[in-house]
Each structure stands twice: as C-alpha cells, then as structure tokens.
N, C-alpha and C positions, 0 to 999 in steps of 0.2 A: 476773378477766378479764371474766366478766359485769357486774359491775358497772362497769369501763369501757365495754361497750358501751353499758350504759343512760344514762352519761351522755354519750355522744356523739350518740347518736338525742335524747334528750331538748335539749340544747345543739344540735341544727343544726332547720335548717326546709325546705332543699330539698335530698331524699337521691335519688341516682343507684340503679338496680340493671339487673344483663344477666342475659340466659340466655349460658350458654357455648354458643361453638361448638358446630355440630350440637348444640342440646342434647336431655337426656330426661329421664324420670320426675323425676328427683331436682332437674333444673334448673328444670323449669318449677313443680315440687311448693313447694320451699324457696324460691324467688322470691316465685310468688303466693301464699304463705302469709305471707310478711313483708311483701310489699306489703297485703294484707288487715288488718293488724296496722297496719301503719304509717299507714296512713288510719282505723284506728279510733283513732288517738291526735292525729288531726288535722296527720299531717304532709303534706306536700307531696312527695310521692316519682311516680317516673319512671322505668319498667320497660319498659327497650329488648329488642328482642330480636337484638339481635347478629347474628351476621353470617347464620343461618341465616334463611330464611324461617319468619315463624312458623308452622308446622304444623298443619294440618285435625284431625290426628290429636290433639291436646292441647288440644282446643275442647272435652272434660270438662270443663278445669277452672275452677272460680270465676274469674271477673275477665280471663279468657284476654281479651275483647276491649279490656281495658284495657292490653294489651301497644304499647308505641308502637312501629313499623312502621323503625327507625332502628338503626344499627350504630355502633359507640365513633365512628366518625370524623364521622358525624352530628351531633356532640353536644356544645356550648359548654361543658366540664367547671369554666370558669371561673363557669359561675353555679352550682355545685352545693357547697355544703359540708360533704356528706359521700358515700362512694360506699361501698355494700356490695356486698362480692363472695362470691357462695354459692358453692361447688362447683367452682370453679377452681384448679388443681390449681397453675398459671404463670398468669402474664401473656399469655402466647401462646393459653390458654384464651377470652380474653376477644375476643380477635380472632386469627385468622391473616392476616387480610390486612393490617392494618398492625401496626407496631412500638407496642404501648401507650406512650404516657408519661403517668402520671400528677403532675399537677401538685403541688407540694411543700405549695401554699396546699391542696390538698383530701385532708382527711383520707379515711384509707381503713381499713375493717374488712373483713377475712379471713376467713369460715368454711367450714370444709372437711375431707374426712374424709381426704380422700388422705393416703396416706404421704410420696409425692416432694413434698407444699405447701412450697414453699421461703420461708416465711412474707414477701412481699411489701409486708404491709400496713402503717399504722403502727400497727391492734392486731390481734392475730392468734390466731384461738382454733380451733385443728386438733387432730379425736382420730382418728388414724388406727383405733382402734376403734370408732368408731360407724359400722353398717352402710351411713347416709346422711346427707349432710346436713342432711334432713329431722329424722334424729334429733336432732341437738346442737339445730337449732329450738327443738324440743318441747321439750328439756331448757333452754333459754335461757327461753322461756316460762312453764315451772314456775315457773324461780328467781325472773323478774321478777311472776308472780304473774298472769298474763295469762289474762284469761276466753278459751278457746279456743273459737272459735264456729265450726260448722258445715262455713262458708268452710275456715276454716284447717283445723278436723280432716283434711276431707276431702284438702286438697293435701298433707298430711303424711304421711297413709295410703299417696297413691298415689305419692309418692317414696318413700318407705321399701317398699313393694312392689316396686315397680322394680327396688330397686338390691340387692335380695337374691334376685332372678328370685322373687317371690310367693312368697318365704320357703321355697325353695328350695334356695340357694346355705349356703354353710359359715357366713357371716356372719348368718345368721338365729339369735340367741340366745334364749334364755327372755325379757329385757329387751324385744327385739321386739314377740315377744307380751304384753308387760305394757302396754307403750305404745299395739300396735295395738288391744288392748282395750276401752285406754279411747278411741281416737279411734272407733272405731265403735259406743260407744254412743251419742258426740256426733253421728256422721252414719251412721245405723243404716242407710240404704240402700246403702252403698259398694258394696256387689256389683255396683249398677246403673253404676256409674262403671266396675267394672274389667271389666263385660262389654261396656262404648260403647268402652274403648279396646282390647280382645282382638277385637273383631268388627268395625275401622275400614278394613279391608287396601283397597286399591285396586288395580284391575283389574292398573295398571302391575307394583305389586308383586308377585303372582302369576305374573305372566308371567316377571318380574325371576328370580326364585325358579327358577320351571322352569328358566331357561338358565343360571342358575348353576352350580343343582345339577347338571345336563348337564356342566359341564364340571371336576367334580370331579379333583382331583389328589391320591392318595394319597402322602406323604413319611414318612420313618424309620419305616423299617418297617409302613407301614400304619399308625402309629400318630398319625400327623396328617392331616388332613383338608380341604385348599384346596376354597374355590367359589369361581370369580371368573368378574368379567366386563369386557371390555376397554370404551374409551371407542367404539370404533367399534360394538362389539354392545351397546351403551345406544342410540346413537347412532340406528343404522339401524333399533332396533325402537320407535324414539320415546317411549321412558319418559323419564318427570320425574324429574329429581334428584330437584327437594326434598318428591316424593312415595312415598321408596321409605324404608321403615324394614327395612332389608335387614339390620344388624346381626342378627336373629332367625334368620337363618340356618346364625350360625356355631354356636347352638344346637340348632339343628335335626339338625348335624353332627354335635356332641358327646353325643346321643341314640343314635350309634350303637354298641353294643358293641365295642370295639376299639380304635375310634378317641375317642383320649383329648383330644386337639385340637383343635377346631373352627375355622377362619377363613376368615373371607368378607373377599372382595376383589374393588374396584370402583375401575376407574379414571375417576372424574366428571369429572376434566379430562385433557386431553392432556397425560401424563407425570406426572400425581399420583394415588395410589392411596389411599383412605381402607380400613383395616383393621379389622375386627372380632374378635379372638379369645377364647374360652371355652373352657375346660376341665371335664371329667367329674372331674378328679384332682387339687385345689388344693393338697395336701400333694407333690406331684412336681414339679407346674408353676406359676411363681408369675407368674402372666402377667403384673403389676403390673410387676415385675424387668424380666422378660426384652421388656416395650414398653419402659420407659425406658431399656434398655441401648443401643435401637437409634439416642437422642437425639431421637425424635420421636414419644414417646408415655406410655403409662402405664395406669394403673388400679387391678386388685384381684388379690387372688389367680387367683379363678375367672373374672376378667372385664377385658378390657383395650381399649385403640383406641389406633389410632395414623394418621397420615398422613404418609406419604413421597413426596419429590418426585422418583419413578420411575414406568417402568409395570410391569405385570404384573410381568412375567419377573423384574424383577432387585427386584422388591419381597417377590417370593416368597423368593427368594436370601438376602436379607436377612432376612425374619424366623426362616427353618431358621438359619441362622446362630446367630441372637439364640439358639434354642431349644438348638441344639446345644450354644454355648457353655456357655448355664444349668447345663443337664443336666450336665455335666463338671466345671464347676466346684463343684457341689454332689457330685459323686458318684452320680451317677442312669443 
C-alpha cells in the first residue's frame, strides 16, 4: 500500500489536499506535515481549508499561512491529478455543504484512522489502530525513508497529541511514546507549541463556556452530562462561530466524578446542532458506535462529533437514544 502511494505522489505533479470539516489537531497536523513533505520533493500541491474558516487558533503550525483561504466547491479538481485526503472518515468530511463528486479522471488517496472510513478512495490505507492520523504519516515516512525535518516533527507531535487528549485518552500506547520520542528530539521545543495552543482561548470562548456550563442538563441517571447553547444565546451574546473551540467542554464535563458522559451542544445555525461527546469510560461507551448509529456522525471510543439538522431539544432526544440503545444492545 505504501508503496502505491509513493508512486502516485511521485507520477502526479499537481496534488490537492483539505483540512476536514471544522478541522483539529490531527487535521491541520497530518495536512501540513504532508504539505511540508510534498514541497520538499518539489511538488506542486494546494492545501484548501474547507469549509471551516481557517482558525487563529492553529497559527502554531509550520506553513499554516500557506493554507489557501478556499472550500472543495472553490476548486477546478479538473487541473489536479491527484487528491490526498487525511482524516476523513466520508466524503461528507471533506464538505458538508455540498455533495462531493470526485472526478473519475483524479486519482484520489485515502488515509485515516477511523474505523467507519468507508474506504472511498482509489488507494486507501486506514488502521483503525493508529491513535492519529498523524501516526500512519510518520509510519509512511519511515517506510519511504523520508528526512523528517523540524516542520514535520512538529505537526506530527501536535496531531498525535490532540487526538489522544495529550496522551491521555485509552489510545495512548507505549508506540506513542516511541514515536513522540523521537519527534521531539527533532523539534526539542514542542512544549512551546502545545503551551501557544493550551493558552489561545478567546474572550468569546470563555464567556461561551460560562453559559453552557449554566445550562447544564443532567440524563440517566446523573450519569450523562449536556452543555449546550441555543442559536439565539450565541446569537444575542455576539460570539463568533468560527472562534469558539467549545468541543473542550464536553471534557471538562467528563472531569466530573459520576458523570461518565460528556457533551456539549451548540446550535451555530438555526435548526443545526454541532455535537461534542467524551467519555471517562471507553470500555462502557463507544462513542465512535453510538455517533455513527445516529447516521450523522462518528469518531473514537473516548471521543466523538456529530451534526444534526435539529435544535437543541430534539437533538438531545436523539443522542440519549443513540446512548440508550448502545447500552442495551451491548448489555450495559
């Protein structure tokens, strides 16, 4: 499999790449570390960032201002022959606002760690065992024998941090630590990278934070944990969508003794709810499951998102549901 990828990168000369939807750590880590790569080999590549606005908050990393300012629909796919897609779990990843079609003429490479990757691409290299994306990277990197410079350690470090909450989460293996090892002897200062993004919060988010947590809803038994906030109280207290990294709060939830649950919920538009949930108990709740059960979402054990085109109330409804069902059909 790697060795198809190497000769598809090597064979094309202008390669496409996205951050996913709302992306994070591992989207923009795994991107601009393959973008880094791919212009050290003299390619010509072109790293949109989709549909999210690119984020203040992810100006750590190498090359961030080389992200071009454009979404799939932006984008003539007709002069690109080849498209690499990180961390996209569907198609629907790559954009929610339109219907992807990728063109038959442009080859496309798949990597990704999700388990639901319904392998899309025409080469497709998914270990639902590697903690991130960023991991298979590093591991493609080795194979092809690739001088990891600085640039790259660093975006690699800080996806792979991310997406096992700073090695935290169940998916933090001994391998982890072999890998983050050696990328921080290449970029020895990482600390200062993950203290610019732990201390980036803006005013908005803070405030976002206080009314969520205000409006905390306890379900079965005390043992899940709702924040949320409607579109009308974004609305009237004049926060920025695309400056609230609110998902941290379903964390903040699942911090609490009891409550095994965590999820935060934000309606950014009228009648759509973006979801956050984590869990304390990844052997009970497989949040991964119980998102994609609800057809509009997914993730990790410990760690999930979703977006439903409801509001609050009946988005709530739906995800106890999703959890309820889980729980029963496993015996929990």
């Amino acid at each position: 499999m790697i060795s198809e990828i190497k000769d598809a990168i090597f064979q094309s000369k202008n390669i496409l790449l996205t951050l996913h939807h709302s992306p994070d750590d591992d989207s923009y880590g795994s991107n601009l570390a393959l973008y880094s790569y791919l212009r050290s080999i003299k390619k010509k590549v072109t790293l949109i960032k989709g549909d999210s606005t690119a984020k203040k908050h992810f100006s750590v990393y190498p090359n961030y201002e080389k992200i071009t300012k454009k979404d799939i629909s932006q984008i003539d796919l007709e002069k690109f022959d080849l498209f690499i897609v990180l961390d996209c779990a569907d198609k629907s990843m790559i954009s929610k606002r339109i219907d992807v079609d990728i063109p038959r003429t442009l080859k496309t490479i798949v990597i990704d760690h999700h388990i639901s990757n319904d392998s899309y691409g025409d080469i497709n290299l998914i270990d639902p065992n590697a903690a991130a994306t960023c991991q298979i990277l590093y591991d493609i990197f080795v194979a092809l024998k690739t001088k990891i410079t600085p640039d790259i350690a660093i975006c690699l470090y800080l996806g792979i941090a991310g997406d096992t909450g700073y090695f935290r989460n169940s998916n933090t293996t001994a391998r982890i630590f072999e890998i983050v090892s050696i990328l921080t002897k290449i970029y020895p200062n990482f600390y200062k990278k993950t203290f610019e993004l732990e201390n980036s919060n803006s005013v908005s988010y803070i405030k976002l934070m206080a009314l969520m947590l205000n409006n905390i809803d306890l379900r079965l038994n005390g043992k899940v944990a709702i924040a949320s906030a409607t579109y009308k109280e974004v609305t009237d207290n004049n926060f920025n969508f695309e400056d609230l990294g609110y998902l941290d709060i379903a964390n903040t939830l699942k911090s609490v003794t009891g409550w095994e649950v965590g999820i935060s919920m934000i309606e950014d538009q009228i009648g759509s709810t973006k979801i956050g949930l984590r869990t304390r108990d990844s052997e009970k709740y497989n949040l991964g499951l119980i998102g994609l059960s609800t057809g509009f979402g997914g993730g990790h054990r410990a760690a999930a998102g979703l977006r439903l085109p409801y509001d609050i109330s009946k988005s709530k409804e739906i995800v106890l549901a999703a959890i309820k069902n889980y729980l029963k059909k496993h015996g929990r």
